[in-house]
Biotite code that builds the C-alpha atoms (Angstrom):
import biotite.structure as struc

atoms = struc.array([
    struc.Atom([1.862, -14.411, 77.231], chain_id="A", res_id=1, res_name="UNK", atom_name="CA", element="C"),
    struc.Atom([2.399, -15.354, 73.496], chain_id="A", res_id=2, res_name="UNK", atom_name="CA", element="C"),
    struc.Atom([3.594, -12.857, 70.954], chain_id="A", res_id=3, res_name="UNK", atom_name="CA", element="C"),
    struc.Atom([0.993, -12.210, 68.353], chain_id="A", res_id=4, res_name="UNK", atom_name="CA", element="C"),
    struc.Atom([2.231, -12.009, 64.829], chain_id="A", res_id=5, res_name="UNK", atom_name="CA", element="C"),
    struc.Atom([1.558, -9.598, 62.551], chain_id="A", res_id=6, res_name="UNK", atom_name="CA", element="C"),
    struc.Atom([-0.730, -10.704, 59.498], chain_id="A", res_id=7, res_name="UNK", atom_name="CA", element="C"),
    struc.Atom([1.821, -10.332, 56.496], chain_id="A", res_id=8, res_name="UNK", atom_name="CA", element="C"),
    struc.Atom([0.489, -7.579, 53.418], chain_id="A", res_id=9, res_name="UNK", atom_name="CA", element="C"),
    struc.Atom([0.988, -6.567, 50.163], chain_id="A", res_id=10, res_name="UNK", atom_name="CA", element="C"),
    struc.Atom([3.814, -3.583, 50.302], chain_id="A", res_id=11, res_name="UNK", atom_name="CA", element="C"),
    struc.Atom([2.287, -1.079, 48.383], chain_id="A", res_id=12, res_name="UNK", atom_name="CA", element="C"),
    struc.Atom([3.199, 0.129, 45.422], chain_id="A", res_id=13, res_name="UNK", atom_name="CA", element="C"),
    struc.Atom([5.453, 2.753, 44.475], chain_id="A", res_id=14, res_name="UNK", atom_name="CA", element="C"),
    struc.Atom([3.800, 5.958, 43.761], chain_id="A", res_id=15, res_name="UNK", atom_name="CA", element="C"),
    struc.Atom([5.795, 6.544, 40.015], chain_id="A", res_id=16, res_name="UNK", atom_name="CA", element="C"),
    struc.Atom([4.735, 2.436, 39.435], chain_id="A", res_id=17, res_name="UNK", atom_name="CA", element="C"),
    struc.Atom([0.873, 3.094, 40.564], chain_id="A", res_id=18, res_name="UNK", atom_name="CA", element="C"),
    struc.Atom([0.800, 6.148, 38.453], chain_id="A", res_id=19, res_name="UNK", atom_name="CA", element="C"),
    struc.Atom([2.209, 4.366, 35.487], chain_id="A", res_id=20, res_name="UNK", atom_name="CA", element="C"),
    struc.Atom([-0.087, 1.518, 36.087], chain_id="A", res_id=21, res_name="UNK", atom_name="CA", element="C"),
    struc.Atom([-2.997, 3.730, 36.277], chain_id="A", res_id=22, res_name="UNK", atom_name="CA", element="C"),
    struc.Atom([-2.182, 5.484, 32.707], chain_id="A", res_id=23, res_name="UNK", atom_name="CA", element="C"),
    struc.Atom([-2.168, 1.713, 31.805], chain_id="A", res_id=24, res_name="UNK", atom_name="CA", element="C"),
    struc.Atom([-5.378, 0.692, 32.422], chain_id="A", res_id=25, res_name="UNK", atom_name="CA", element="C"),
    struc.Atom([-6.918, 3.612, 31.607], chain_id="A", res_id=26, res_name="UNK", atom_name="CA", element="C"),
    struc.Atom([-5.122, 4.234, 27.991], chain_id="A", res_id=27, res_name="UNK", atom_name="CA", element="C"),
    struc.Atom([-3.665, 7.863, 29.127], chain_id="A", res_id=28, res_name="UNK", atom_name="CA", element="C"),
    struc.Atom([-0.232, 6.933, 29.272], chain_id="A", res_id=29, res_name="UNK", atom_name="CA", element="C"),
    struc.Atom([2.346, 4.786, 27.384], chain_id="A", res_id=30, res_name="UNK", atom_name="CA", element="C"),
    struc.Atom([3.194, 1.972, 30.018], chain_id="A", res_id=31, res_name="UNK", atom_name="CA", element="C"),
    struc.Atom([6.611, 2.806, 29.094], chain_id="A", res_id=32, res_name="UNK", atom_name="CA", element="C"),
    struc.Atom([7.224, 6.155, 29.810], chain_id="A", res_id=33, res_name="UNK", atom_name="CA", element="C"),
    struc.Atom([7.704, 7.159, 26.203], chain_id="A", res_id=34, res_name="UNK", atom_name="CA", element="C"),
    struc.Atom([5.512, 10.147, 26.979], chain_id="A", res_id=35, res_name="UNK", atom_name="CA", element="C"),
    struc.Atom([3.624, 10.002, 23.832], chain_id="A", res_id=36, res_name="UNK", atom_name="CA", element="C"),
    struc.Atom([0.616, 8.374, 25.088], chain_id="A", res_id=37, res_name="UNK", atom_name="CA", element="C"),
    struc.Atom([1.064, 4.960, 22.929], chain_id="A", res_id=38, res_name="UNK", atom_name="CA", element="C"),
    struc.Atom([0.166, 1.641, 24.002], chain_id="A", res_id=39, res_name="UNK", atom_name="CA", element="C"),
    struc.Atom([4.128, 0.217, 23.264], chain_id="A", res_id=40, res_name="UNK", atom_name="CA", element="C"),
    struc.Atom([7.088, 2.093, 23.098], chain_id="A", res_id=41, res_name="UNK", atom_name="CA", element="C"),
    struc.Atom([7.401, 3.769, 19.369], chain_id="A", res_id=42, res_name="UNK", atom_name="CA", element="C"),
    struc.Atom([10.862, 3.640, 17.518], chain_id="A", res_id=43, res_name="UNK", atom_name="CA", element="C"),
    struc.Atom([12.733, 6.822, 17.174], chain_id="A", res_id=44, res_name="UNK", atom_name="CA", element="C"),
    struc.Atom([13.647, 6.982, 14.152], chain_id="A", res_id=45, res_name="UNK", atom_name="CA", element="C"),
    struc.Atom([9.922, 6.478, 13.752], chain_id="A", res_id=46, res_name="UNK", atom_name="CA", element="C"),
    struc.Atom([9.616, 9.462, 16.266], chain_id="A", res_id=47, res_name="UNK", atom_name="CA", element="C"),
    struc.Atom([11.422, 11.640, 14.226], chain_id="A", res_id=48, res_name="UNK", atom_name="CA", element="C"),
    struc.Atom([10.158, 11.103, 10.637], chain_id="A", res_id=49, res_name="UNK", atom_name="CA", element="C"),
    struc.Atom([6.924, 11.646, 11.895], chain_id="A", res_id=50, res_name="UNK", atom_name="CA", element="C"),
    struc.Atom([7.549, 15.092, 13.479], chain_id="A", res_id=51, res_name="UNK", atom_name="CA", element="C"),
    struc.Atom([9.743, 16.041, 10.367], chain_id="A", res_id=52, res_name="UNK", atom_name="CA", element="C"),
    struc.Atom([6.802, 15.584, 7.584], chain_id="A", res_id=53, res_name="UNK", atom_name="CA", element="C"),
    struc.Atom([5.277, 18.893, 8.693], chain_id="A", res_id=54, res_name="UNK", atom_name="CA", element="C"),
    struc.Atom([8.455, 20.802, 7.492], chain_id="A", res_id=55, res_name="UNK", atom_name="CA", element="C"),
    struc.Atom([9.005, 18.664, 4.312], chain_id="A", res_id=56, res_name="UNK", atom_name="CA", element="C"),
    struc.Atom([5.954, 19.952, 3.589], chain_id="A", res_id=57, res_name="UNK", atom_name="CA", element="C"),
    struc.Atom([6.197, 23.531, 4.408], chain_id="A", res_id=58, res_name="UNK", atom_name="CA", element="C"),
    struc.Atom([8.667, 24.748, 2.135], chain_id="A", res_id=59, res_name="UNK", atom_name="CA", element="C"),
    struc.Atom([6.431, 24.571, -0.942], chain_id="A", res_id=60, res_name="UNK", atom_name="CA", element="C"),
    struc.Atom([3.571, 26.016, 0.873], chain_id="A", res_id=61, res_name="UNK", atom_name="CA", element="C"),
    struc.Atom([4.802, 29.174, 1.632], chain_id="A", res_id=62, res_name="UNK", atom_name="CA", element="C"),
    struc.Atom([6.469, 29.077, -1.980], chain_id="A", res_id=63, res_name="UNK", atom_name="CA", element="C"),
    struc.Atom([3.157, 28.861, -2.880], chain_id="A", res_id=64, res_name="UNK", atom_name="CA", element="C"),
    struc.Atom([1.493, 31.486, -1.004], chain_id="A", res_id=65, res_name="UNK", atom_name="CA", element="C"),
    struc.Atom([2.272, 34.361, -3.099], chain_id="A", res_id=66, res_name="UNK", atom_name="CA", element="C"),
    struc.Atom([1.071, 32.836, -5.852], chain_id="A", res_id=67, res_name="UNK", atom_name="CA", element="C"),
    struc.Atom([-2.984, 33.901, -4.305], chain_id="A", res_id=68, res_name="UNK", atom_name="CA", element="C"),
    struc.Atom([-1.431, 37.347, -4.653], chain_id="A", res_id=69, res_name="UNK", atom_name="CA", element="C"),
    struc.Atom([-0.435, 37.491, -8.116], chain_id="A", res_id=70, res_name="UNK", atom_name="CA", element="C"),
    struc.Atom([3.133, 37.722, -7.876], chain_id="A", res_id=71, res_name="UNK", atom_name="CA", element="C"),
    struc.Atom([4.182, 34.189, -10.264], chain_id="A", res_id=72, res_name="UNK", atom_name="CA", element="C"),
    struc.Atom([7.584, 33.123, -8.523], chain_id="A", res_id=73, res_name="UNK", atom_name="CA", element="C"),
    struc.Atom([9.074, 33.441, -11.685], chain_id="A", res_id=74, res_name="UNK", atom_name="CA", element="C"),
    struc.Atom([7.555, 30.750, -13.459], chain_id="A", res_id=75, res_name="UNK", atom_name="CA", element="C"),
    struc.Atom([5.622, 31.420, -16.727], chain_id="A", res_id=76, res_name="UNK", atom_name="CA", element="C"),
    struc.Atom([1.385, 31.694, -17.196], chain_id="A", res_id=77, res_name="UNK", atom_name="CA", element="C"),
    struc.Atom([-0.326, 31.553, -20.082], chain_id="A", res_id=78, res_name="UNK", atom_name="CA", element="C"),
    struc.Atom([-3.636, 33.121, -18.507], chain_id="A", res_id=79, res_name="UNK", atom_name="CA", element="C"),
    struc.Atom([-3.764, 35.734, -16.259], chain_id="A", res_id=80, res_name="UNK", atom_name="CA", element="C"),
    struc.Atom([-4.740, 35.090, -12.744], chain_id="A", res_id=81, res_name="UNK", atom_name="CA", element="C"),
    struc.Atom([-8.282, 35.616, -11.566], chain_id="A", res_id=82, res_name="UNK", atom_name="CA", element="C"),
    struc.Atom([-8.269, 36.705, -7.933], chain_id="A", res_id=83, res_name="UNK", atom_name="CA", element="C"),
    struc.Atom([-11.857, 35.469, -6.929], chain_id="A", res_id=84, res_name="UNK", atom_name="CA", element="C"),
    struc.Atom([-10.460, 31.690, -7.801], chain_id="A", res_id=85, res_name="UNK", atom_name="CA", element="C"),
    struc.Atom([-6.998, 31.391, -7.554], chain_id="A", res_id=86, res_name="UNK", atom_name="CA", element="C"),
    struc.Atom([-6.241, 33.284, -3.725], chain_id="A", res_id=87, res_name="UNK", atom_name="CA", element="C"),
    struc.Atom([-8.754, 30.608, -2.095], chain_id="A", res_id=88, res_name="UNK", atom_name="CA", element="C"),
    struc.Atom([-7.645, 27.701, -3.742], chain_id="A", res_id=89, res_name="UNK", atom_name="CA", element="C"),
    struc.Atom([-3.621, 28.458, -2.823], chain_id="A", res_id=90, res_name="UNK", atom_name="CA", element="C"),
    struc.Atom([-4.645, 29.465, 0.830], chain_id="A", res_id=91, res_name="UNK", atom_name="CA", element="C"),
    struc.Atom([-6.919, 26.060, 1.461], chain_id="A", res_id=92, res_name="UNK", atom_name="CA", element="C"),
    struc.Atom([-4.476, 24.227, -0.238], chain_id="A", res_id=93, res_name="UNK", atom_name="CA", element="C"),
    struc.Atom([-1.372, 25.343, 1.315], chain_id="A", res_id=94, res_name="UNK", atom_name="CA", element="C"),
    struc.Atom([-3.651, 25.097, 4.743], chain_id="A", res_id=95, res_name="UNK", atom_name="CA", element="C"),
    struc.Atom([-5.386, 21.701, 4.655], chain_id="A", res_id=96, res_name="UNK", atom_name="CA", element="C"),
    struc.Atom([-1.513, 20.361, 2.880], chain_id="A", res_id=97, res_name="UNK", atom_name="CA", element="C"),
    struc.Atom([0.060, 21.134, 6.854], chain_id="A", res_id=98, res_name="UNK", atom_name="CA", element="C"),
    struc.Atom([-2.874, 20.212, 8.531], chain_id="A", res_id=99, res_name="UNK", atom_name="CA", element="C"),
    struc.Atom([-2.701, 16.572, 6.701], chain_id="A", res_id=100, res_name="UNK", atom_name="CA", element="C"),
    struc.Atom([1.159, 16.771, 7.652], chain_id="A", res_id=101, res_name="UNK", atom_name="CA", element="C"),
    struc.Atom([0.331, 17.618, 11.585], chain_id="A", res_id=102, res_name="UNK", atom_name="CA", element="C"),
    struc.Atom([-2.190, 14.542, 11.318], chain_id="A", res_id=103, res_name="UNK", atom_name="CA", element="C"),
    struc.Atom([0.567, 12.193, 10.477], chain_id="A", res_id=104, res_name="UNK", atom_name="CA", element="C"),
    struc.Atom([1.782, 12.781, 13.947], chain_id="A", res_id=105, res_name="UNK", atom_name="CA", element="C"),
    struc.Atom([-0.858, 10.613, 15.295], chain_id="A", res_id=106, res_name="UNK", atom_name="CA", element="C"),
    struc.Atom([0.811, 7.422, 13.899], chain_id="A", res_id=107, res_name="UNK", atom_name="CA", element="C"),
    struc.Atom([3.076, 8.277, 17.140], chain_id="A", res_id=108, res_name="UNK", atom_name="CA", element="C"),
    struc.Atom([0.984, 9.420, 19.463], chain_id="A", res_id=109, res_name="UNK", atom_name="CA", element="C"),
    struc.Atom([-1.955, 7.837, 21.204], chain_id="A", res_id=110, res_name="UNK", atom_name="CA", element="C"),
    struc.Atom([-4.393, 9.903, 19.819], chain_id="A", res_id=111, res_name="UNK", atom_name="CA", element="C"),
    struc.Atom([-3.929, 7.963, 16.861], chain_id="A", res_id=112, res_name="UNK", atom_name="CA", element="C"),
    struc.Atom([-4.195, 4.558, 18.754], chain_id="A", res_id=113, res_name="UNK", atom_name="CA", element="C"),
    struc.Atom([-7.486, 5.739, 21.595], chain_id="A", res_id=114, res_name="UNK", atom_name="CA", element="C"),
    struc.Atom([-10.017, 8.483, 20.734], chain_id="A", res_id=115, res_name="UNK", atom_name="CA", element="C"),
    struc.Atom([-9.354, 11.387, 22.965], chain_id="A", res_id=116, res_name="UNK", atom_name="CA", element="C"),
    struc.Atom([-11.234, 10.999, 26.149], chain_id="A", res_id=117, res_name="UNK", atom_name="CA", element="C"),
    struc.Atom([-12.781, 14.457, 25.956], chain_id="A", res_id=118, res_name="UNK", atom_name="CA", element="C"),
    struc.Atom([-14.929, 13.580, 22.427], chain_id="A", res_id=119, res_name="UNK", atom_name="CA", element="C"),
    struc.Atom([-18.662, 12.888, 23.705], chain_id="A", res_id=120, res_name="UNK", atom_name="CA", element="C"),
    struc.Atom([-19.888, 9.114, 23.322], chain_id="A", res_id=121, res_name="UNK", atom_name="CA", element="C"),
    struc.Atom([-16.843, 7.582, 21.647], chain_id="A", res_id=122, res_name="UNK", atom_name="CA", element="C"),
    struc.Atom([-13.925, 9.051, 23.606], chain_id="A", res_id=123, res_name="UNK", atom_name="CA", element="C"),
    struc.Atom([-11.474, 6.362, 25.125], chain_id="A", res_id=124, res_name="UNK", atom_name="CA", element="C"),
    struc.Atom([-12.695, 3.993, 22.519], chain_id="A", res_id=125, res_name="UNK", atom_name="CA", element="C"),
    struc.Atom([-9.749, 1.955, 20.951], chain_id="A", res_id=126, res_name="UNK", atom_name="CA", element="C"),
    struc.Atom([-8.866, 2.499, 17.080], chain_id="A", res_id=127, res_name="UNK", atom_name="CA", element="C"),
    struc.Atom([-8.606, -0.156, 15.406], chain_id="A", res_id=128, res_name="UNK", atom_name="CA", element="C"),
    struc.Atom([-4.890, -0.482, 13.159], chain_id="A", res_id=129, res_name="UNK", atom_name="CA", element="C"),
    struc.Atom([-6.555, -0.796, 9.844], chain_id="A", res_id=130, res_name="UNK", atom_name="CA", element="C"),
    struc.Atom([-8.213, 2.256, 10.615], chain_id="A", res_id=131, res_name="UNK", atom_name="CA", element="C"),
    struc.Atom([-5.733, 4.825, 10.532], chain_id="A", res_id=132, res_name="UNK", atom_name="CA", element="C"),
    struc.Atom([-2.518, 2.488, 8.707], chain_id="A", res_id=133, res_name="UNK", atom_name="CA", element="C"),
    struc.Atom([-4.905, 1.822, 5.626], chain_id="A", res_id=134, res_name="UNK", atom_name="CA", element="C"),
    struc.Atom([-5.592, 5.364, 4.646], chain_id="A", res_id=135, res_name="UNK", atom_name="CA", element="C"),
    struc.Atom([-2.260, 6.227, 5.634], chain_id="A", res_id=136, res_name="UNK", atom_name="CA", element="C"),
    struc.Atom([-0.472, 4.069, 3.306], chain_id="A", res_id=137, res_name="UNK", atom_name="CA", element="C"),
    struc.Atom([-3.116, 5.070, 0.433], chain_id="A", res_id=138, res_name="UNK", atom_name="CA", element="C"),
    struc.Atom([-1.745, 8.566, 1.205], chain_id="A", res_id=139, res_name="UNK", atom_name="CA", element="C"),
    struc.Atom([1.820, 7.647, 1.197], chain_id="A", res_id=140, res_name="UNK", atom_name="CA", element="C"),
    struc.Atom([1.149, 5.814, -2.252], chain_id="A", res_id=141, res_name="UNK", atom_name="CA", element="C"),
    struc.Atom([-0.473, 8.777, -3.832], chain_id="A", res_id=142, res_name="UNK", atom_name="CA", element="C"),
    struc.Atom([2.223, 11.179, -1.912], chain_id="A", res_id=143, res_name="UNK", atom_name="CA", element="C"),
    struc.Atom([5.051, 8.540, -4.346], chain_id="A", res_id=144, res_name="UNK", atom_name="CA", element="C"),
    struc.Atom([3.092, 9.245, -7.642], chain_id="A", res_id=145, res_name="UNK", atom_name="CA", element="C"),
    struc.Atom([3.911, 12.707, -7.080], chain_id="A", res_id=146, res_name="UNK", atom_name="CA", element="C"),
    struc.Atom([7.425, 11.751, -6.615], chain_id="A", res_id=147, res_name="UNK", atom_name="CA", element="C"),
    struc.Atom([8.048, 9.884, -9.156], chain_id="A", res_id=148, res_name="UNK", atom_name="CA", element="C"),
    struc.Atom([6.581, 12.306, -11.321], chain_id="A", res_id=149, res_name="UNK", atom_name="CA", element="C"),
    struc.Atom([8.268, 15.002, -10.063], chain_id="A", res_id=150, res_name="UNK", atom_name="CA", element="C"),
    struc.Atom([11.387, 12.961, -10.926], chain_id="A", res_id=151, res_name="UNK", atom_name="CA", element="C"),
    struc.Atom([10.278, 12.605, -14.750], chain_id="A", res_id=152, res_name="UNK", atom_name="CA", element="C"),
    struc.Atom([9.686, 16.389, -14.948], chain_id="A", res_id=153, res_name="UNK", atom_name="CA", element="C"),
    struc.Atom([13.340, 16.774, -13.872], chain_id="A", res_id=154, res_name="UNK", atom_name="CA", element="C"),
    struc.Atom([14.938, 14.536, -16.065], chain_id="A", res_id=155, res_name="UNK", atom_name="CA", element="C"),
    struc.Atom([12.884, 16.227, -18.771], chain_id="A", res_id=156, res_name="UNK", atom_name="CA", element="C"),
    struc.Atom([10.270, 13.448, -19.147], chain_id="A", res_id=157, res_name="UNK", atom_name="CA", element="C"),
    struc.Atom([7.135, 14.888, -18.035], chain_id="A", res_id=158, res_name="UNK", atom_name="CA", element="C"),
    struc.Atom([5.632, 18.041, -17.566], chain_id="A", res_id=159, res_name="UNK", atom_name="CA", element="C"),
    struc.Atom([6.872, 20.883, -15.504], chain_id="A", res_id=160, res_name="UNK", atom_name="CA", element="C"),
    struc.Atom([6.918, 24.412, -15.042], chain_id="A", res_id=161, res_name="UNK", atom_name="CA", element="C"),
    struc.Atom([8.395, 26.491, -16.945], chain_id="A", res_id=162, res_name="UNK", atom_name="CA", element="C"),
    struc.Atom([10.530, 29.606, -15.362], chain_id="A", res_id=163, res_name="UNK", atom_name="CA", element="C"),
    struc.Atom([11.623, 32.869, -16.432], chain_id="A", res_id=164, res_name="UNK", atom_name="CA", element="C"),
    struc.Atom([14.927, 32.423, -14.877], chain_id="A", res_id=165, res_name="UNK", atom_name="CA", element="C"),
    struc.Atom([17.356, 29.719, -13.365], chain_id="A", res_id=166, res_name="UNK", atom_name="CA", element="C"),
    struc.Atom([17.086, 30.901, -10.123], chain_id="A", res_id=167, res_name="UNK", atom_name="CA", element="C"),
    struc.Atom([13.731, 31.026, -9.776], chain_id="A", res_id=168, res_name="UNK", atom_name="CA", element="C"),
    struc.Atom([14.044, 27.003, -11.186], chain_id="A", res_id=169, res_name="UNK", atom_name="CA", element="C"),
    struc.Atom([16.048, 26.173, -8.206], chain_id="A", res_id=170, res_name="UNK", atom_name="CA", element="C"),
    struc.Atom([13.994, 27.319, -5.794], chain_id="A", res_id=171, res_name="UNK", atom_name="CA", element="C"),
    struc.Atom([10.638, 26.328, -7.155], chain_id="A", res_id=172, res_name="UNK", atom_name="CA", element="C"),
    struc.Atom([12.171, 22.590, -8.049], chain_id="A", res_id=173, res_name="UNK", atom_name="CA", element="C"),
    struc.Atom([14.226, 22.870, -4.323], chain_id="A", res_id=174, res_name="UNK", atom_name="CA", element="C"),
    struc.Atom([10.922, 23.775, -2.771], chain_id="A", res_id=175, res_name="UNK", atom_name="CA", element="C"),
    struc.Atom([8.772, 20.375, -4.596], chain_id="A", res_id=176, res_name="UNK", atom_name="CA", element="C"),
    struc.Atom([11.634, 17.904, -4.228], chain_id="A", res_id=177, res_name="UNK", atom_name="CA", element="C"),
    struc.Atom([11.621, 18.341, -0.229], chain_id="A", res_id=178, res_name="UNK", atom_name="CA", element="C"),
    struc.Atom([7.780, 17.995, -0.426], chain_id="A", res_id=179, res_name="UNK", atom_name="CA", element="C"),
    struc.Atom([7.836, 14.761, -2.210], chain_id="A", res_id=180, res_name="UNK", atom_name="CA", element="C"),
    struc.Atom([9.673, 13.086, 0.496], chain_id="A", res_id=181, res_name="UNK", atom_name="CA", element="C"),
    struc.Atom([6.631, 12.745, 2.388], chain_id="A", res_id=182, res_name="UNK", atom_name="CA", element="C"),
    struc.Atom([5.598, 9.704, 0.686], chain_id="A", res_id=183, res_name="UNK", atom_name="CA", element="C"),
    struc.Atom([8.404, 7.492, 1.502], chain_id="A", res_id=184, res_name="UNK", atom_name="CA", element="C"),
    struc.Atom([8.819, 8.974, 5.266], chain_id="A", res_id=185, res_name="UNK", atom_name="CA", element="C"),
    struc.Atom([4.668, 8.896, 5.230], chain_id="A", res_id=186, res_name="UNK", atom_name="CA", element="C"),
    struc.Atom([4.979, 5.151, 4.047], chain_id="A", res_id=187, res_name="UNK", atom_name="CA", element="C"),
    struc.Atom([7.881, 3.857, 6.702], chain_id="A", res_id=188, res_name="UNK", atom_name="CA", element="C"),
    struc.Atom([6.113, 5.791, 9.673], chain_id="A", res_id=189, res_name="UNK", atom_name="CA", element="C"),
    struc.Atom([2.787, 3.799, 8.699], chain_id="A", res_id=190, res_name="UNK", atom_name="CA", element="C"),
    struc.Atom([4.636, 0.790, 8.612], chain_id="A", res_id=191, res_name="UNK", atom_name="CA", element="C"),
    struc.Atom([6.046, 1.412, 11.858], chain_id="A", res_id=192, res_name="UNK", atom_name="CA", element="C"),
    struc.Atom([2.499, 1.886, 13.143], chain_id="A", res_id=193, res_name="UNK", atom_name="CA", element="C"),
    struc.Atom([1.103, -0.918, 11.774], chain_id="A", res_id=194, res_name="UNK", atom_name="CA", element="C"),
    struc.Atom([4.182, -3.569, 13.250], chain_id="A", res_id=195, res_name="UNK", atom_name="CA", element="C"),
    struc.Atom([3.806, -2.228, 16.965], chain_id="A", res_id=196, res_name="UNK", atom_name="CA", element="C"),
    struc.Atom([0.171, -2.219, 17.151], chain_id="A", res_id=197, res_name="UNK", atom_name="CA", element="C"),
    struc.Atom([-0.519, -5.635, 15.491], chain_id="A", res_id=198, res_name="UNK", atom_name="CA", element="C"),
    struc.Atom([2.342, -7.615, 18.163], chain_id="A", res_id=199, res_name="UNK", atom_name="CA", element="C"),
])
């Protein structure tokens, strides 16, 4: 009687591998288990600029909020505020400013590289680079106007505010110089974006 022998197969794959190459193909996952959903492996220092633009950006929104109450933060008007005008336009502001900031997350997540699965007719479709690091960068250019203007107000070449009180000049100047740092963090982030998705 002759031994039979035993047709070799494939070994099957390991479950964490089959799971990882499933997120793979199907543009849930990072293929590198960067947990952020991107299609390579984003830098951290990428990482972290991008999740600390929201709070750059905070500090002179909520210096700005009581301004849509009346109350001046010390600096000095030459009209008198008019409620129905100036309360909307210092909530949307301060509003749509952190929503933009939240949105610059997506240059490091893969929302920003795949459209969510979930949006009818175009979800799971592929963004192309240009799409998202060309208004991007316009942002962070605009975002370094304000910079460098805020720097000519401080040296006392441009316009600025004026304030009742030195105190109330530190915070109000504190409060804009953090916020124009989103420009340059706004431009390296894009840049980031723009290397790892064009290898």
């Amino acid at each position: 009687m002759q031994p039979t022998t035993a047709l070799p197969t494939a070994p099957a794959p390991a479950p964490a591998t089959a799971a990882l190459d499933a997120e793979t193909e199907t543009g849930t996952g990072t293929g590198t288990g960067t947990g952020t959903g991107t299609e390579r492996p984003v830098p951290r220092w990428a990482e972290l600029t991008a999740r600390a633009i929201p709070w750059v950006g905070l500090p002179v929104c909520l210096w700005r909020l009581p301004f849509a109450f009346g109350f001046t933060m010390g600096t000095v008007q030459h009209a008198s505020f008019d409620w129905t005008v100036t309360a909307p336009y210092v909530l949307t502001l301060s509003t749509v400013s952190e929503c933009l900031a939240l949105l610059c997350l997506g240059l490091v997540r893969g929302w920003g590289e795949r459209l969510p699965a979930r949006i009818p007719r175009f979800g799971g479709r592929r963004i192309p680079p240009a799409a998202v690091a060309a208004p991007a960068a316009v942002a962070g250019l605009a975002l370094i106007a304000l910079l460098v203007s805020w720097v000519l107000a401080v040296l006392g070449l441009g316009s600025n505010l004026q304030y009742t009180a030195p105190g109330w000049q530190l915070l109000g100047e504190s409060c804009q110089g953090v916020m124009v740092l989103w420009g340059p963090m706004l431009l390296a982030v894009t840049l980031a974006y723009w290397i790892r998705r064009r290898r």
